[in-house]
C-alpha positions as CSV (number, residue, x, y, z in Angstrom):
1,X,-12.3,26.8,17.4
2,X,-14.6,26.3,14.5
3,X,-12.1,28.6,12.6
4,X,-8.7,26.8,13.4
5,X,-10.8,24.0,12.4
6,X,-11.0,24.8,8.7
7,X,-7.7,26.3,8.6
8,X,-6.2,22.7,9.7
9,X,-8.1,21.1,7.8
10,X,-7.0,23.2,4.8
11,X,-3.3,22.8,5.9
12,X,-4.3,19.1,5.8
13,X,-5.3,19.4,1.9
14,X,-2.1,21.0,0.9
15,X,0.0,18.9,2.5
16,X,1.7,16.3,0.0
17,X,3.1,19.8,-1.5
18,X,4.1,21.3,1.7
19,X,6.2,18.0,1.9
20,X,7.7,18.7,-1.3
21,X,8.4,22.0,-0.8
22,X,9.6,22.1,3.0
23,X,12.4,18.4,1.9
24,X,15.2,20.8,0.3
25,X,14.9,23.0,3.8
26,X,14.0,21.1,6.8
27,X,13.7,17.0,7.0
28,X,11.7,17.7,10.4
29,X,9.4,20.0,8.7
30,X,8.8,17.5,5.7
31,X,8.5,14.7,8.0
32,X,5.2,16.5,9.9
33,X,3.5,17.3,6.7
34,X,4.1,14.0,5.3
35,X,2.4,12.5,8.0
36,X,-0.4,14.9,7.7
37,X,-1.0,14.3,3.9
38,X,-2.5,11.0,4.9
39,X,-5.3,11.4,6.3
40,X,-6.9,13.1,3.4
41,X,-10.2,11.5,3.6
42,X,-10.5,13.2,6.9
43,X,-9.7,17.0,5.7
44,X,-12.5,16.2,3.2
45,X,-15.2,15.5,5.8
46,X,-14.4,18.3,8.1
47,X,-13.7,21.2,5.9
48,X,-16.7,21.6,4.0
49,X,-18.6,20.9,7.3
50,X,-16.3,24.2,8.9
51,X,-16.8,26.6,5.7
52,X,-21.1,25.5,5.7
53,X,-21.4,26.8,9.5
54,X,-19.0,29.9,9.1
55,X,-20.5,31.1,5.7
56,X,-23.1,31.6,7.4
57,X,-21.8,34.8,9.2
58,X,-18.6,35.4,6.5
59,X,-19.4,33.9,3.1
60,X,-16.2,34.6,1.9
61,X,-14.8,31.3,4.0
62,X,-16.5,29.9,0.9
63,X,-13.5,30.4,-1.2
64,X,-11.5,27.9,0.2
65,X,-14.0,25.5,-1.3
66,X,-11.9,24.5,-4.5
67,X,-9.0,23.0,-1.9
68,X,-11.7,20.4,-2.1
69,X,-10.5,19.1,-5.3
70,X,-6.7,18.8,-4.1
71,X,-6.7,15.2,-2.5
72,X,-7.3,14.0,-7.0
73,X,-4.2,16.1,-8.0
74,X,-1.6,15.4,-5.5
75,X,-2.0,11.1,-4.6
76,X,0.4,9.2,-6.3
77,X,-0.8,8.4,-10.0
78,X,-3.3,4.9,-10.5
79,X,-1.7,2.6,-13.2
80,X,-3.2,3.6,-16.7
81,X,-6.1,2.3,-18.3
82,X,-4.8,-0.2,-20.8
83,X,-6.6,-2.5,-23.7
84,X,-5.4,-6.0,-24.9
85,X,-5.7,-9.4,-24.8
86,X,-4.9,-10.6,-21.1
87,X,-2.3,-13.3,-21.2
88,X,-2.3,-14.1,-17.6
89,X,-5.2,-13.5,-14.9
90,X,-3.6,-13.3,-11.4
91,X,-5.5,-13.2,-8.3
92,X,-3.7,-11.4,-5.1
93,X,-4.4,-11.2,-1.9
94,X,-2.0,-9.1,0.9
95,X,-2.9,-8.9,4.8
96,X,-1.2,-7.4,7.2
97,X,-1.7,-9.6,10.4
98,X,-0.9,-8.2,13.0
99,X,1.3,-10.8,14.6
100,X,-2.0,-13.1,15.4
101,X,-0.8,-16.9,16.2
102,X,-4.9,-17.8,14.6
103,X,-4.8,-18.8,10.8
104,X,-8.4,-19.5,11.1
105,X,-10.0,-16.5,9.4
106,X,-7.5,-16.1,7.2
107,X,-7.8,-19.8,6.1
108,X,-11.6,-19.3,6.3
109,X,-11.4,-15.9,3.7
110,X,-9.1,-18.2,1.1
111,X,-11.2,-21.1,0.7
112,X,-14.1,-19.4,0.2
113,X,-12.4,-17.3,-2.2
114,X,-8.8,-18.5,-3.3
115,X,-6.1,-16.9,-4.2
116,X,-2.8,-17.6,-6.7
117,X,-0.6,-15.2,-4.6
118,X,-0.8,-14.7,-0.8
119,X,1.3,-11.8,0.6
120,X,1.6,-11.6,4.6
121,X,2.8,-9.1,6.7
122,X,3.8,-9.2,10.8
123,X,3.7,-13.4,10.4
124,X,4.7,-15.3,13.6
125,X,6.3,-18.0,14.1
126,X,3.2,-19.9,14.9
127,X,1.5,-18.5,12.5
128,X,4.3,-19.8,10.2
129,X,3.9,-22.9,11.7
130,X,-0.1,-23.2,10.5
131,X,1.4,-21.9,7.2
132,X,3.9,-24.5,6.5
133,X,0.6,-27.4,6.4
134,X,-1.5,-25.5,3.7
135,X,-1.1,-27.9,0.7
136,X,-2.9,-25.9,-1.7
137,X,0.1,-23.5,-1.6
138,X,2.9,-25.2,-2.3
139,X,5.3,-23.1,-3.4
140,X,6.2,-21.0,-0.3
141,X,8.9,-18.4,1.6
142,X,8.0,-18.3,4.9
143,X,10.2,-15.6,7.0
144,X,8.5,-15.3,10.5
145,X,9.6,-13.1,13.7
146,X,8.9,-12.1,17.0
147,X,8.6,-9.0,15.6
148,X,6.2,-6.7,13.3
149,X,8.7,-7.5,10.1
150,X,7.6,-11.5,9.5
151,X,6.5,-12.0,6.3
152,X,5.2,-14.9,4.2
153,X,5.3,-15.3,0.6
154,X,2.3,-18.0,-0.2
155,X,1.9,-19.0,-4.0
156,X,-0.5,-21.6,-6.2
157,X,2.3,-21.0,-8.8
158,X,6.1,-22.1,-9.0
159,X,8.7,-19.4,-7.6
160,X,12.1,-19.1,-8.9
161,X,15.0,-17.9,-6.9
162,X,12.4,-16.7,-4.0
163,X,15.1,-15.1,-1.3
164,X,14.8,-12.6,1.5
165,X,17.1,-9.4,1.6
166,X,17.2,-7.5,4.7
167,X,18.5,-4.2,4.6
168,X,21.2,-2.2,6.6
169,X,18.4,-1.6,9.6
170,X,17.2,-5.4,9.7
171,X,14.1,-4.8,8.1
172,X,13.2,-7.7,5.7
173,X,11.6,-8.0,2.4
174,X,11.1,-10.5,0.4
175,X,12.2,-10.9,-3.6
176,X,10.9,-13.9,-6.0
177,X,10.3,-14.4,-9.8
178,X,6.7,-16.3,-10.1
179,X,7.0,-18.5,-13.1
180,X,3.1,-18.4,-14.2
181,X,3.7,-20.6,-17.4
182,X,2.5,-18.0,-20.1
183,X,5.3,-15.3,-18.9
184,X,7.4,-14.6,-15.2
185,X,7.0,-11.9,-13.3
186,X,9.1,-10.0,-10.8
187,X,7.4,-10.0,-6.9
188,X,8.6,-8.0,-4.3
189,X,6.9,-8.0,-0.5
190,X,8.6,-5.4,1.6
191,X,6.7,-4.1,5.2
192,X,9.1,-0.9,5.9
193,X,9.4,0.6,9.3
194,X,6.8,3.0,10.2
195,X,8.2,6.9,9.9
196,X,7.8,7.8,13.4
197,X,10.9,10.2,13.3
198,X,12.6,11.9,9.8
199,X,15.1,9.3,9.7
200,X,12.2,6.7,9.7
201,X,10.4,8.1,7.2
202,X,13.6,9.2,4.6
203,X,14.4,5.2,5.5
204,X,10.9,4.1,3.9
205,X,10.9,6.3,1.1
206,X,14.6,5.7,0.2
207,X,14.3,1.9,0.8
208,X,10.9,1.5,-1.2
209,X,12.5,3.2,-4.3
210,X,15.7,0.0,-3.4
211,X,13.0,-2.4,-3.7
212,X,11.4,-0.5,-7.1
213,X,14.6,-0.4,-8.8
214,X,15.8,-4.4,-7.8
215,X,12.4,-5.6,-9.1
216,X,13.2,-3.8,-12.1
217,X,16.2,-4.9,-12.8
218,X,14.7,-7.9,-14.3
219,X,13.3,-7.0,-17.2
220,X,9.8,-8.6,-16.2
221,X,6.8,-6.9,-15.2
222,X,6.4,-6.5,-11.9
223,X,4.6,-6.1,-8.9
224,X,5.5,-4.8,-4.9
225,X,2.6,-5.5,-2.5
226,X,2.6,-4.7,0.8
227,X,1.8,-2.5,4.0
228,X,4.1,0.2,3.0
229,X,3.1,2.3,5.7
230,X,2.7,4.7,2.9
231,X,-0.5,6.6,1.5
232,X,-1.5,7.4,-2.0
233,X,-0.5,11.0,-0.7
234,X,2.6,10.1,1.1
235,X,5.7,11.7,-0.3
236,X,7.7,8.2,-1.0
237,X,5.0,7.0,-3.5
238,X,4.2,9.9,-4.8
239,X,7.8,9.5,-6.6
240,X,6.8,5.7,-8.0
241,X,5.7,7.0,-11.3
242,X,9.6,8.6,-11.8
243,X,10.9,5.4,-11.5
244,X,7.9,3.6,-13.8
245,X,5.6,2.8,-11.4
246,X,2.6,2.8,-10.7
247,X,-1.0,2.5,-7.9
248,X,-2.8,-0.5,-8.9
249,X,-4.8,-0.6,-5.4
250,X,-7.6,2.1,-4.6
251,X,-8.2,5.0,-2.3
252,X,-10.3,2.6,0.2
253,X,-8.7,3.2,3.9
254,X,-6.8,-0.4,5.1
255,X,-6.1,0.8,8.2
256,X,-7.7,0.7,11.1
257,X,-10.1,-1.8,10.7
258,X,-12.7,0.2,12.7
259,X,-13.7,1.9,9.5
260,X,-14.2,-0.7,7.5
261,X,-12.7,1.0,4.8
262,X,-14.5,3.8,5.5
263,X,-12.4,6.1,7.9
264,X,-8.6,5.8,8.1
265,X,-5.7,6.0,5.6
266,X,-4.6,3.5,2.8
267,X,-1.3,2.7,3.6
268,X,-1.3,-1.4,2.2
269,X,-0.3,-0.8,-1.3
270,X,-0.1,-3.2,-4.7
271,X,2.2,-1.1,-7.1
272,X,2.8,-2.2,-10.7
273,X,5.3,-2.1,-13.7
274,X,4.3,-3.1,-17.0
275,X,1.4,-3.6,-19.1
276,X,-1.3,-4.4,-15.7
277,X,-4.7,-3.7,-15.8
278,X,-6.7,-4.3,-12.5
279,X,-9.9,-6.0,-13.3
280,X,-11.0,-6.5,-9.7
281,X,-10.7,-5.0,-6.4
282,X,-12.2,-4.8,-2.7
283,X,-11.1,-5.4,0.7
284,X,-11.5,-8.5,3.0
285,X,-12.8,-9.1,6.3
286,X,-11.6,-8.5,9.3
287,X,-9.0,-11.1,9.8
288,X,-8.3,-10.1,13.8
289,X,-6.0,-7.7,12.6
290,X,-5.3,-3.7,12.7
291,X,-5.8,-3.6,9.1
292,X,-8.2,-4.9,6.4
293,X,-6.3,-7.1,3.7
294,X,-6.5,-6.5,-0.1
295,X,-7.4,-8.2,-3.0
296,X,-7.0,-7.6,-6.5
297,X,-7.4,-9.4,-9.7
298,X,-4.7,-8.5,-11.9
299,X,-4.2,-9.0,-15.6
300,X,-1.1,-8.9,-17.6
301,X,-2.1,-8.0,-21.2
302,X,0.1,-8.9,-24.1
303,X,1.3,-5.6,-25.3
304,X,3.8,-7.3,-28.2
């Protein structure tokens, strides 16, 4: 047991290249490796645990100990440091919520810190409803269902053109331009379908790299936030970079909240386009959800 153990776990490691490599052949096969690759966090607990016990009888189990290194070479690639002046200072928060009809917390968590942008996923319609009154966000797009795919666009600053596109499947997402007053930027909220078959999954990936490609379209820097049901690891971001984007949010697990950030995978993601630098980060509180929200203090530096 001890020795399939290690083996999975080492299978576990390799998998965001066993997805690669098994797309061309078999969407079935890519599909199960793809969901593997996110739970890397895990593979790195158990497999050094595994190689400690059975080195002791078989040290040469010991040379799978450089797979321990894989989860840094095969996650989808952080935005890059970058020095300037910052020209805007943008505070974000995103929360998936679970379709909870109680803004309480979530109210609680923003006045004691506040935010400029506030990204919701799996909004209600009462939860919309408690939405709507929050003065201190004006500027709004609130697209609430009986469903996980309500979403809420709350912003401190004014949005131009902010409009939801839903695509062939129904899934929502919502699109904006943020006018900040020292330069717009390009916002894009999606919350794709989970990939619980290959069609599911080829749908997320293919429909993220949509959403990449209409945000940058624009010309403006940009920004997607979201629960992308995606991990650094997962094939569909992994392919961000090809397309000139990049990870602006960390390794730290969002979901479920029962790890605290701890245990789980990071599948709420805040991707980038332009000259960003991330001068903050952490995770909230639990809201009552399934998943911890995000947030990140973003600059935009003035690269000219």
């Amino acid at each position: 047991m001890l020795r399939l153990l290690a083996l999975a776990s080492a299978a576990g490691l390799l998998s965001p290249w066993l997805t690669a490599l098994a797309a061309p052949h078999s969407q079935h096969l890519a599909w199960l490796f793809d969901l593997l690759s996110h739970w890397q966090w895990l593979y790195l607990g158990l497999l050094p645990l595994c190689l400690a016990l059975l080195a002791r009888r078989s040290p040469r189990w010991l040379l799978l100990l450089p797979l321990l290194a894989l989860p840094w070479l095969s996650l989808a690639t952080a935005l890059p440091p970058q020095t300037g002046a910052a020209r805007l200072s943008l505070q974000l928060v995103s929360a998936n919520l679970q379709q909870s009809d109680d803004a309480g917390a979530l109210r609680a968590w923003l006045d004691a810190q506040p935010a400029d942008l506030v990204l919701l996923q799996e909004v209600s319609p009462a939860m919309a409803a408690q939405l709507q009154r929050w003065a201190d966000y004006p500027h709004r797009l609130l697209a609430p269902e009986d469903s996980p795919f309500g979403l809420a666009l709350l912003s401190r600053l004014p949005l131009v053109q902010p409009r939801v596109q839903v695509d062939g499947d129904g899934i929502p997402a919502i699109e904006a331009q943020v006018d900040s007053g020292a330069h717009d930027l390009a916002l894009t909220l999606a919350h794709p379908m989970p990939p619980l078959s290959p069609y599911w999954q080829h749908k997320r990936d293919l429909g993220l790299q949509v959403l990449l490609q209409r945000n940058a379209a624009t010309g403006l820097p940009g920004l997607l936030v979201g629960d992308l049901n995606a991990s650094p690891w997962s094939h569909g971001l992994r392919q961000v970079e090809d397309l000139g984007w990049y990870r602006a949010s960390d390794l730290r697990a969002t979901w479920p909240t029962w790890g605290q950030g701890w245990l789980g995978i990071a599948i709420d993601q805040v991707l980038a386009r332009g000259p960003w630098r991330v001068a903050e980060q952490s995770l909230g509180p639990d809201l009552g959800s399934d998943h911890l929200p995000r947030r990140l203090r973003l600059e935009l530096l003035d690269n000219d």
